[in-house]
C-alpha positions in Angstrom: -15.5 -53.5 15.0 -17.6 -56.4 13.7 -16.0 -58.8 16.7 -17.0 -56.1 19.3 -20.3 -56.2 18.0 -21.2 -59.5 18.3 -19.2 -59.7 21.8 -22.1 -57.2 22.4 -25.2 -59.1 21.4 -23.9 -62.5 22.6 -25.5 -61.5 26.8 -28.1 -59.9 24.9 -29.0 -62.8 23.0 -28.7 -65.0 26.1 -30.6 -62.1 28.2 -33.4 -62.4 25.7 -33.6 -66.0 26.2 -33.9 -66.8 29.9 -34.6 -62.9 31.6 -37.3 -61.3 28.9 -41.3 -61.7 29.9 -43.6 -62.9 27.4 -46.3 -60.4 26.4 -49.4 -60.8 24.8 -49.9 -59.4 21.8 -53.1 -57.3 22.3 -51.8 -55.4 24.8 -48.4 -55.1 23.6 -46.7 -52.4 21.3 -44.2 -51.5 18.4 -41.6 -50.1 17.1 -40.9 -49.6 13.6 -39.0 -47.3 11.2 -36.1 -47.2 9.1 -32.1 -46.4 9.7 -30.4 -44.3 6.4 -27.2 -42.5 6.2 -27.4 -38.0 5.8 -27.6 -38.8 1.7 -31.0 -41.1 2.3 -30.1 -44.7 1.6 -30.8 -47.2 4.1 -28.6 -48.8 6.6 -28.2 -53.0 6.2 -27.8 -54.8 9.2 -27.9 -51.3 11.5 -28.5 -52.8 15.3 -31.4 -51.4 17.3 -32.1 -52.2 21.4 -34.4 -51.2 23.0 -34.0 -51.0 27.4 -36.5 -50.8 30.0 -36.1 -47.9 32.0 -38.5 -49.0 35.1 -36.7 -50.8 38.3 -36.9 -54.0 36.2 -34.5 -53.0 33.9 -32.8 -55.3 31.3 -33.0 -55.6 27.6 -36.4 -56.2 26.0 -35.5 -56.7 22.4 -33.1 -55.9 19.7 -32.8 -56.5 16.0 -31.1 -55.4 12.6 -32.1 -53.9 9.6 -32.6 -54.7 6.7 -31.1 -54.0 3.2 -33.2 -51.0 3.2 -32.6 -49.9 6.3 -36.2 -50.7 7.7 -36.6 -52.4 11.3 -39.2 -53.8 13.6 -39.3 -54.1 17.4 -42.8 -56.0 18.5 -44.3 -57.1 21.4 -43.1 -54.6 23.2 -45.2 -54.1 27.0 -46.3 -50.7 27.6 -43.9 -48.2 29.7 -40.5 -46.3 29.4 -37.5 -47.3 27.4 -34.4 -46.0 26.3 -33.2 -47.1 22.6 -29.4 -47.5 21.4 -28.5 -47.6 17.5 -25.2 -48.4 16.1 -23.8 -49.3 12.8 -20.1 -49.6 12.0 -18.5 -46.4 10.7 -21.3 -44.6 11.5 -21.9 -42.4 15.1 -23.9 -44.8 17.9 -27.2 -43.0 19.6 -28.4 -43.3 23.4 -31.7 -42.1 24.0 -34.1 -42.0 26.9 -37.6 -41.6 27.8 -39.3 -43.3 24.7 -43.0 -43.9 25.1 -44.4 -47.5 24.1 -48.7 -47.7 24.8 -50.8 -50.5 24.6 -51.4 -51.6 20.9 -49.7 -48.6 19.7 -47.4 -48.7 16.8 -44.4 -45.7 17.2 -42.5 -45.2 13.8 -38.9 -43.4 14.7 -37.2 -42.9 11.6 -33.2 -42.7 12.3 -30.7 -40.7 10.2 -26.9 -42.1 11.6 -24.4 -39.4 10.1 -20.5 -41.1 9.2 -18.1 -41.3 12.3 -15.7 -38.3 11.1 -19.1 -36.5 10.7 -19.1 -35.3 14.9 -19.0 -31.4 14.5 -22.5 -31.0 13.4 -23.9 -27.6 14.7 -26.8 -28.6 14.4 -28.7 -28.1 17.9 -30.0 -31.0 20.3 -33.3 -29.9 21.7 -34.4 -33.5 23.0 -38.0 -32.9 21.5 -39.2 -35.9 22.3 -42.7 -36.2 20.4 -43.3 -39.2 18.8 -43.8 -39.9 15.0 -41.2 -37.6 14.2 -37.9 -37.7 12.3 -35.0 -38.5 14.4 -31.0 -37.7 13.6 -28.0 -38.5 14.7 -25.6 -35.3 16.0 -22.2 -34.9 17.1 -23.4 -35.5 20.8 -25.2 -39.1 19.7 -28.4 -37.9 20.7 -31.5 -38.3 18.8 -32.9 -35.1 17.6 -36.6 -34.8 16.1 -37.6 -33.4 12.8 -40.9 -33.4 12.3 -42.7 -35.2 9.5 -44.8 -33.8 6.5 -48.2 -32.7 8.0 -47.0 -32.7 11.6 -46.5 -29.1 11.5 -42.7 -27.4 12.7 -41.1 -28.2 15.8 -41.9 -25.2 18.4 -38.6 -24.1 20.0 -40.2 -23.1 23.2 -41.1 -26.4 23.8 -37.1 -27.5 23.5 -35.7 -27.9 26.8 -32.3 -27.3 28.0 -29.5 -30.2 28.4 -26.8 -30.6 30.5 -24.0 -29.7 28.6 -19.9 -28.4 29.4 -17.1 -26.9 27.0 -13.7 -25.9 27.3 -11.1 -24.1 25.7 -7.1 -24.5 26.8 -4.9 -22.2 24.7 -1.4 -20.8 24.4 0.5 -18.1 23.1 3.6 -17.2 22.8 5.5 -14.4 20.3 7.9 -15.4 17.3 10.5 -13.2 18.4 12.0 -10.9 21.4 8.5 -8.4 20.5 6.6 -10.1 23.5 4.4 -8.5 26.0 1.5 -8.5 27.9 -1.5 -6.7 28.6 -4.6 -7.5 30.9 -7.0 -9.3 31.0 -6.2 -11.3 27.6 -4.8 -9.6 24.8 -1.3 -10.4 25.3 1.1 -12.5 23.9 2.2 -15.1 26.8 0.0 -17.5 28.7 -1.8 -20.1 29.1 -5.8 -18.8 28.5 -8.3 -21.2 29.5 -11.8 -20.6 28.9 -14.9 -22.7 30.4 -18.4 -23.0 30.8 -20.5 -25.5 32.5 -24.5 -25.8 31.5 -27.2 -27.4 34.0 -30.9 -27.0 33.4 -33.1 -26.2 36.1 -36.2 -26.8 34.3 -37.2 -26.9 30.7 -37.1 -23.5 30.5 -34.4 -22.5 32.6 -31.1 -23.8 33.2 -28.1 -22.1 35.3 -24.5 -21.1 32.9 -21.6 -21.1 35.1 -18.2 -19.2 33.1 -15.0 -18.0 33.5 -11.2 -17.4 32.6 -8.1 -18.0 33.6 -4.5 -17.1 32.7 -1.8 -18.5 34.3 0.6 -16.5 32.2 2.9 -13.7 34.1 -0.7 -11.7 34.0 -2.3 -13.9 35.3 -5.9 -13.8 36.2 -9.3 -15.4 37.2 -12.7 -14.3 36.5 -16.3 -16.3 36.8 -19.5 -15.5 36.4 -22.7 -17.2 37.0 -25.9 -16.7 34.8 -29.8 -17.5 35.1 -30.7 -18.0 32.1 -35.0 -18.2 31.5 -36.1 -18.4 28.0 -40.0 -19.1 28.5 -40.3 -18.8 24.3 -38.2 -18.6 21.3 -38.7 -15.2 20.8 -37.9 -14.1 24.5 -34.5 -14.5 26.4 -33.5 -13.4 30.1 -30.0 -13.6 32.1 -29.0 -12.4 35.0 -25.5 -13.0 36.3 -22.9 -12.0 38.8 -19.2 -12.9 38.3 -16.4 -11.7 40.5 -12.4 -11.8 39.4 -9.0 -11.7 40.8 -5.9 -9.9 38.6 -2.5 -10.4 39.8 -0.7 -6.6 39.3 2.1 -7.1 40.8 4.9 -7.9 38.2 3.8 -6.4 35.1 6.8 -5.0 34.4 8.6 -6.0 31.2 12.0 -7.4 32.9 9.7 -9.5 35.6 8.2 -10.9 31.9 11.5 -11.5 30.5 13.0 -13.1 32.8 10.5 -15.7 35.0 12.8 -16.8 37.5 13.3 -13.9 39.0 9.2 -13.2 38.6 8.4 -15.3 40.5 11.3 -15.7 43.2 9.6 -12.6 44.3 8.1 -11.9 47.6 4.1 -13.3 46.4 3.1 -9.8 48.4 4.8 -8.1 45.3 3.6 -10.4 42.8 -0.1 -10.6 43.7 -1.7 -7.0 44.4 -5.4 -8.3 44.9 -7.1 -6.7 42.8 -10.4 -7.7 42.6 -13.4 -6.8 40.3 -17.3 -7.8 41.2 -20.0 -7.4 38.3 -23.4 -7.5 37.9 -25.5 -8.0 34.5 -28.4 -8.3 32.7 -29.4 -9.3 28.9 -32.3 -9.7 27.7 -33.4 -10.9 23.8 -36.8 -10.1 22.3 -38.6 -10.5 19.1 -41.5 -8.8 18.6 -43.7 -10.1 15.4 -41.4 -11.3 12.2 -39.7 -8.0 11.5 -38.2 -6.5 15.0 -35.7 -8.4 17.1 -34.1 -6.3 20.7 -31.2 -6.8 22.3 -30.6 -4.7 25.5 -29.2 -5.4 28.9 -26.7 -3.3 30.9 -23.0 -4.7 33.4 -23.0 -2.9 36.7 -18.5 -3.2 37.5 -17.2 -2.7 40.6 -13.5 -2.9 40.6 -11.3 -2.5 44.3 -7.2 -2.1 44.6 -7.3 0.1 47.4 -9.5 2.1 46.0 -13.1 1.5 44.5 -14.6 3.1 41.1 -17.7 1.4 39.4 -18.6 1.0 35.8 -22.2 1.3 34.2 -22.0 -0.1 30.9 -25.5 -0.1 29.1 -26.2 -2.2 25.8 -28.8 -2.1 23.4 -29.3 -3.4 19.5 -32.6 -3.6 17.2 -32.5 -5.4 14.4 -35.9 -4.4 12.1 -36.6 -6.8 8.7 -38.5 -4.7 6.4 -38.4 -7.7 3.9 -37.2 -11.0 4.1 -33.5 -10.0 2.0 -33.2 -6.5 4.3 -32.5 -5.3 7.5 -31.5 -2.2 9.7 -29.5 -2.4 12.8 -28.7 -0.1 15.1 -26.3 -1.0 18.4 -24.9 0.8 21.4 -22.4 -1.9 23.4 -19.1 -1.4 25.7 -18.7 -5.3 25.9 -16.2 -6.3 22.5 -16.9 -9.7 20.9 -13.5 -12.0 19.8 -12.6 -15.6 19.4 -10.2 -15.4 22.4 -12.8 -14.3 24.5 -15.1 -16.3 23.5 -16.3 -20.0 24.0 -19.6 -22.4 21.7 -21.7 -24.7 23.4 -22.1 -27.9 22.0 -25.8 -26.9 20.9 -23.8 -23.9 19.0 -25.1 -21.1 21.2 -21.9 -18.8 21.7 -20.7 -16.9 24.9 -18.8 -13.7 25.3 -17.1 -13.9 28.9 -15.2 -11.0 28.1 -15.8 -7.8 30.7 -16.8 -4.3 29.9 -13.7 -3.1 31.7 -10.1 -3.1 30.7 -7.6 -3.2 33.2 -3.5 -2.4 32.7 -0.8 -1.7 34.9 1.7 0.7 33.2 5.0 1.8 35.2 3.1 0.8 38.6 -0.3 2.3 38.0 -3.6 0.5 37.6 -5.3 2.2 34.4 -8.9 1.4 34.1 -10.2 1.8 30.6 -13.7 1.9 28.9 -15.4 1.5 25.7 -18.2 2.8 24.2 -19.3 1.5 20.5 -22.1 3.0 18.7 -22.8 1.8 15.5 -25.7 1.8 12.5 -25.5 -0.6 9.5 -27.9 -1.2 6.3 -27.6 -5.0 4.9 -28.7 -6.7 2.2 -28.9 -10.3 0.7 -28.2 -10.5 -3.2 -28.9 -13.3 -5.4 -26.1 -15.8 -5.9 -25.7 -16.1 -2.1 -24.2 -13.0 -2.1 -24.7 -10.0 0.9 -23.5 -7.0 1.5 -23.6 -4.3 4.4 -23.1 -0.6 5.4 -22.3 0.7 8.4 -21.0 3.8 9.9 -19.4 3.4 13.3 -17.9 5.4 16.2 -15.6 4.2 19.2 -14.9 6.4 22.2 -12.8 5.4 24.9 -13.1 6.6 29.0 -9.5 6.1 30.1 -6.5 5.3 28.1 -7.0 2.1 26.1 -5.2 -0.8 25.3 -1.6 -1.0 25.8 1.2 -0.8 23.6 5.0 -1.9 23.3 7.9 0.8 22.4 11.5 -1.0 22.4 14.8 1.7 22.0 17.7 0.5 20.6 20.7 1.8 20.5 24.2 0.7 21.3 24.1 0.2 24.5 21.2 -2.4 24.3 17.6 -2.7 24.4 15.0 -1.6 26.9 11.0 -2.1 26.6 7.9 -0.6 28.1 4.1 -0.5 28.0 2.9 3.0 27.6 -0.9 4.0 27.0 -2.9 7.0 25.3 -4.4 9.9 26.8 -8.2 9.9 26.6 -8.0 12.4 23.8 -6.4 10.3 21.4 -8.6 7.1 21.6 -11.7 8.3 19.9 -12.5 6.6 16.1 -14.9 7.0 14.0 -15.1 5.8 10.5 -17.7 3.3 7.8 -18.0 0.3 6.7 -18.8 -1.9 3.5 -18.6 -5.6 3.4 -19.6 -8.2 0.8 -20.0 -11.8 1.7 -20.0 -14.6 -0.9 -20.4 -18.1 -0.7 -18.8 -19.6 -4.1 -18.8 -23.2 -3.1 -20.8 -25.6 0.1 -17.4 -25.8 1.8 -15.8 -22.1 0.7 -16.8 -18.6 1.7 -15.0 -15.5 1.3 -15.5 -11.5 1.9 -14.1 -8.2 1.2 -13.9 -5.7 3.4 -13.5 -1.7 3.2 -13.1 0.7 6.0 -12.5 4.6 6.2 -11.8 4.7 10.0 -9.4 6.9 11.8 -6.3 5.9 13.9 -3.6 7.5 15.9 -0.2 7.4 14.7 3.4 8.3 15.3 4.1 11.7 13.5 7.9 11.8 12.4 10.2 13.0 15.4 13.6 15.3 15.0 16.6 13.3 14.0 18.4 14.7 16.3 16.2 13.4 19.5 17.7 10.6 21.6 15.9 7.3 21.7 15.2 8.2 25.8 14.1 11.5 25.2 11.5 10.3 22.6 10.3 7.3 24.8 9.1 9.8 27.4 7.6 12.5 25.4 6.1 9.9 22.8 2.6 10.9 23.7 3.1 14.5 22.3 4.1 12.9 18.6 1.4 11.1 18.4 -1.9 12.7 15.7 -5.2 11.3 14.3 -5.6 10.3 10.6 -7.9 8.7 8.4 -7.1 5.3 6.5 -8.4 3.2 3.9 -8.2 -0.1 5.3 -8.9 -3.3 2.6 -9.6 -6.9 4.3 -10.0 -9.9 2.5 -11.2 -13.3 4.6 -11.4 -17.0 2.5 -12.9 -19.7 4.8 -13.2 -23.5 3.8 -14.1 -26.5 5.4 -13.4 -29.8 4.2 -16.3 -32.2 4.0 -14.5 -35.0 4.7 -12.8 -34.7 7.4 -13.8 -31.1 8.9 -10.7 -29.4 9.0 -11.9 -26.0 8.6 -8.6 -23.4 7.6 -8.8 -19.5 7.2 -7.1 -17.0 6.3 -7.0 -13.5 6.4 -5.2 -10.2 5.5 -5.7 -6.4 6.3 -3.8 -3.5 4.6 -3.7 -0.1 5.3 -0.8 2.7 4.1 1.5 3.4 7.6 0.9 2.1 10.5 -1.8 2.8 13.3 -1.5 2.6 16.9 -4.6 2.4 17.8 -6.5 -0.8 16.3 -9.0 0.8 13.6 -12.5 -0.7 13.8 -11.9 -2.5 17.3 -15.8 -4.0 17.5 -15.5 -5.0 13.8 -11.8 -7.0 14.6 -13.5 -10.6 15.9 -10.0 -12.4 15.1 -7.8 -10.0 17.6 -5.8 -8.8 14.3 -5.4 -5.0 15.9 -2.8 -3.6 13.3 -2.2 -4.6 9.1 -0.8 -8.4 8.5 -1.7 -11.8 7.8 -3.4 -13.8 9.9 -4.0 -18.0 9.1 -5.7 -20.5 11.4 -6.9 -24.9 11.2 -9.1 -26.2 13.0 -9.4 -30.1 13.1 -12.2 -32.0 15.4 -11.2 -35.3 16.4 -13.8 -37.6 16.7 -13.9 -39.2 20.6 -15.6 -42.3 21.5 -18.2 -42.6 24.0 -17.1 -43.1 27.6 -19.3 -43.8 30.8 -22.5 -42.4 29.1 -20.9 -39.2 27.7 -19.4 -38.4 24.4 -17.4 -34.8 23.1 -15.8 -33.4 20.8 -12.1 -32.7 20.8 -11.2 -29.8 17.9 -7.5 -28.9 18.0 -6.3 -25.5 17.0 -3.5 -23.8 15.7 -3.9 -19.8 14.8 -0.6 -17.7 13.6 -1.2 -14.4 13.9 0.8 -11.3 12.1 2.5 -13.8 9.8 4.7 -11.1 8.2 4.8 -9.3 11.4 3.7 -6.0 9.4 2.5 -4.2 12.7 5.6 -2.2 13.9 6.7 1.4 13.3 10.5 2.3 13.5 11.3 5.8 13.8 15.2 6.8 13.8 16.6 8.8 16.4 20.0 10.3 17.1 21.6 7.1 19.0 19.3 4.4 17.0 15.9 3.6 16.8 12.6 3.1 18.4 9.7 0.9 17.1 6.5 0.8 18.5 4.8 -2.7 18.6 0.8 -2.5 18.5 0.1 -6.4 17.5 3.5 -8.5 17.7 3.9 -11.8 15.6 2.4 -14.7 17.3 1.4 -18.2 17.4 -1.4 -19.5 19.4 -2.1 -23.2 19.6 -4.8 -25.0 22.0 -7.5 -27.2 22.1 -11.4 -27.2 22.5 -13.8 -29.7 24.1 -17.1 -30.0 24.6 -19.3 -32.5 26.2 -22.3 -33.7 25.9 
């Protein structure tokens, strides 16, 4: 690293020497501050240039700090520059756009945060007023803090950056339980997620997302949002995104067996069905106590036939005191991690539609939900919170999918079936405490009373087959006490963040009990555990990122099945089968 550095300096140095202009001092300026690490001490021998950023180009000057991390560019002419930092083992900076006047003196104080140190969520608003604070984030930009008696940085005044992510992932079951279900809560695939950020102006910027699964369901979806955000407190998008599903093999055998999938005539394996949508959000805060979240998704969806969607949103938030808050929400769009990608600013985007779509024994079922929901929370001392809420799910159409396998001795068969309309509706409460026992551990404790839809025990003496296709009429609604407990940590070393969580219930429930309140996809009782490790990447071509690799196992015990006997064997119905889901995420900066 050292050797590099000086194989850097050596055509500055000789730059300086024969290409830099002398300057006279009256009308020159300067360039001071000091480089320090996140715990405060200063930086020795930390390397600062500074660039012109006119058609003349070329370095201007450069030097090192010293022991106490203090520096000193001077003589510098008036104009534009751009400034670099770098100091081994710690993250190098490129800025732009830096301000020198005549006879000025500009103090930029730098924090440099530790190499392994690139997953900082803190956000990059490119505030580029001067005798401010700078530090050094995961994208090796320089973002300002503003100095005692310069009064807080005003948000609206951040513009937006150019900025991407992705997310590649891959599931696949632990056993012969697999299936699939559309658009992206099955067990097979390759899901990629994406997004793609280019500002328009400082207060506007254009978001362009999407999906795709290249699994035996596959699909495509994208969407593209203006997004104008004229304060802090206000927040518009409009978007339209159209999608293509492929229908035409979801049968289980086509799953099983891919070969013969997708030796089929493409006719039979791609339906084209196609879905157009239109949306709105917007995000207000009115005063310090009332913040409103309301918008509405306009979906259109065609396979030889056309039906449309009107899916309204709205959630306030009110802030009596600083430690409480009431919410009240009325959404049909469900958040999760699968469906889900962060910017590298930390902002995060739901791509997921306010339809469901399923094929089940060659019909194209088009579901709906419709989550209401009113919650009381409250911080504690000790950085302790806790909430209430009381929550109702309805469903228009038959719901998500689920797996019933018969075996007997002749075999097994599998197939998808659905609910009726009537069996989908939940309602239930809430009561959640949050704790935060170390910097790098959090945990919480969860209790719902939520209803669910179970299988009520059949006659022994029914066949497998004959229970299969009257399944629907066993089926009744019961209450359940549901316990969750979630322990998060992240170490500070090196990042890796690891959770785990498990959710009990007596029986088992076909239907997912407090859907909107899932965010990890566990839809039945089990185990869940999941790593996450960033991997620092260097810089290349004037852009950075941030690699995090993933690896999520969900149902460890694979606790969601029911098996009830029958007279020739059994049949089990699968709600959430065992899985393992590994991928990776990037962003760039």
């Amino acid at each position: 690293m050292k050797s590099r550095f000086r194989l850097l300096l050596l055509p500055l140095a000789v730059s300086l020497a024969v290409g830099v202009p002398q300057v006279h001092a009256g009308s020159a300026g300067r360039v001071t501050g000091k480089i320090t690490s996140k715990t405060g001490d200063g930086l020795l021998g930390a390397v600062i240039t500074i660039f012109r950023q006119d058609q003349d180009g070329g370095t201007i000057s450069f030097t090192r700090s010293d022991k106490t991390g203090a520096y000193s560019l001077s003589n510098v002419r008036p104009g534009s520059y751009s400034l670099q930092v770098a100091h081994e083992g710690f993250q190098p900076l490129t800025s732009s756009n830096i301000k020198i006047e005549s006879g000025k003196t500009i103090t930029l104080n730098i924090v440099l945060q530790e190499l392994l140190g690139m997953i900082a969520g803190e956000p990059d608003p490119r505030n580029w007023d001067l005798k401010t604070v700078i530090r050094s984030t995961s994208d090796r930009r320089l973002v300002f803090r503003d100095l005692p008696g310069q009064g807080p940085v005003n948000d609206s005044d951040v513009p937006f950056t150019r900025a991407g992510a992705l997310s590649l992932t891959s599931s696949t079951g632990l056993g012969t339980e697999n299936y699939v279900g559309y658009p992206g809560t099955g067990q097979n695939g390759i899901v990629t997620n994406f997004a793609f950020v280019e500002p328009v102006s400082d207060h506007a910027r254009m978001i362009f997302a999407g999906q795709l699964d290249t699994g035996y369901g596959s699909y495509w979806r994208v969407r593209n949002t203006y997004n104008y955000r004229p304060d802090s407190s206000r927040d518009f998008r409009l978007s339209v995104g159209y999608g293509r599903l492929n229908m035409g093999g979801s049968t289980v055998g086509s799953m099983e067996r891919p070969s013969i999938f997708f030796a089929q005539d493409p006719d039979q394996r791609e339906s084209g069905l196609q879905t157009l949508g239109v949306g709105f959000e917007a995000h207000e805060k009115i005063l310090d106590m009332l913040v409103m979240d309301y918008g509405f998704d306009i979906s259109q969806v065609y396979y030889g036939i056309t039906k449309n969607f009107f899916s309204p949103y709205f959630q306030v938030v009110v802030n009596p005191t600083d430690t409480l808050y009431v919410r009240g929400a009325v959404a049909s769009r469900r958040f999760s991690d699968d469906n889900s990608l962060t910017l590298p600013e930390g902002e995060v985007l739901n791509l997921v539609e306010s339809t469901y779509i399923a094929k089940v024994d060659g019909e194209v079922n088009i579901s709906q939900f419709k989550h209401t929901e009113v919650a009381v929370g409250k911080a504690l001392q000790n950085d302790t919170s806790v909430e209430l809420a009381a929550y109702e799910d309805r469903m228009q159409g038959p719901g998500l999918p689920f797996m019933i396998t018969a075996t007997t001795p002749a075999g097994q068969s599998q197939q998808l079936l659905q609910l009726r309309q009537d069996q989908t509706r939940q309602r239930g409460m809430r009561v959640v405490m949050n704790r935060k026992f170390l910097d790098f551990l959090n945990g919480s404790i969860a209790y719902v009373y939520g209803g669910g839809t179970n299988l009520s025990p059949a006659d022994a003496s029914v066949t497998s087959a004959v229970l299969a296709q009257s399944l629907l009429n066993y089926m009744q609604q019961s209450y359940y006490h549901t316990f969750m407990g979630q322990v998060s940590a992240v170490f500070p070393r090196t990042h890796t963040q690891m959770t785990a969580i498990v959710r009990w219930y007596p029986q088992n429930s076909v239907t997912p009990i407090d859907l909107f309140g899932d965010r990890a996809d566990m839809l039945s009782k089990g185990v869940n555990f999941s790593i996450r490790q960033p991997i620092p990447l260097p810089e290349f071509m004037g852009t950075t990122g941030r690699w995090e690799a993933l690896v999520d196992v969900r149902n460890l015990f694979d606790n969601g099945q029911q098996t009830v006997p029958t007279r020739d064997g059994q049949l089990t119905v699968t709600r959430n089968p065992r899985a393992v889901r590994i991928g990776i995420n990037l962003n760039l900066y």
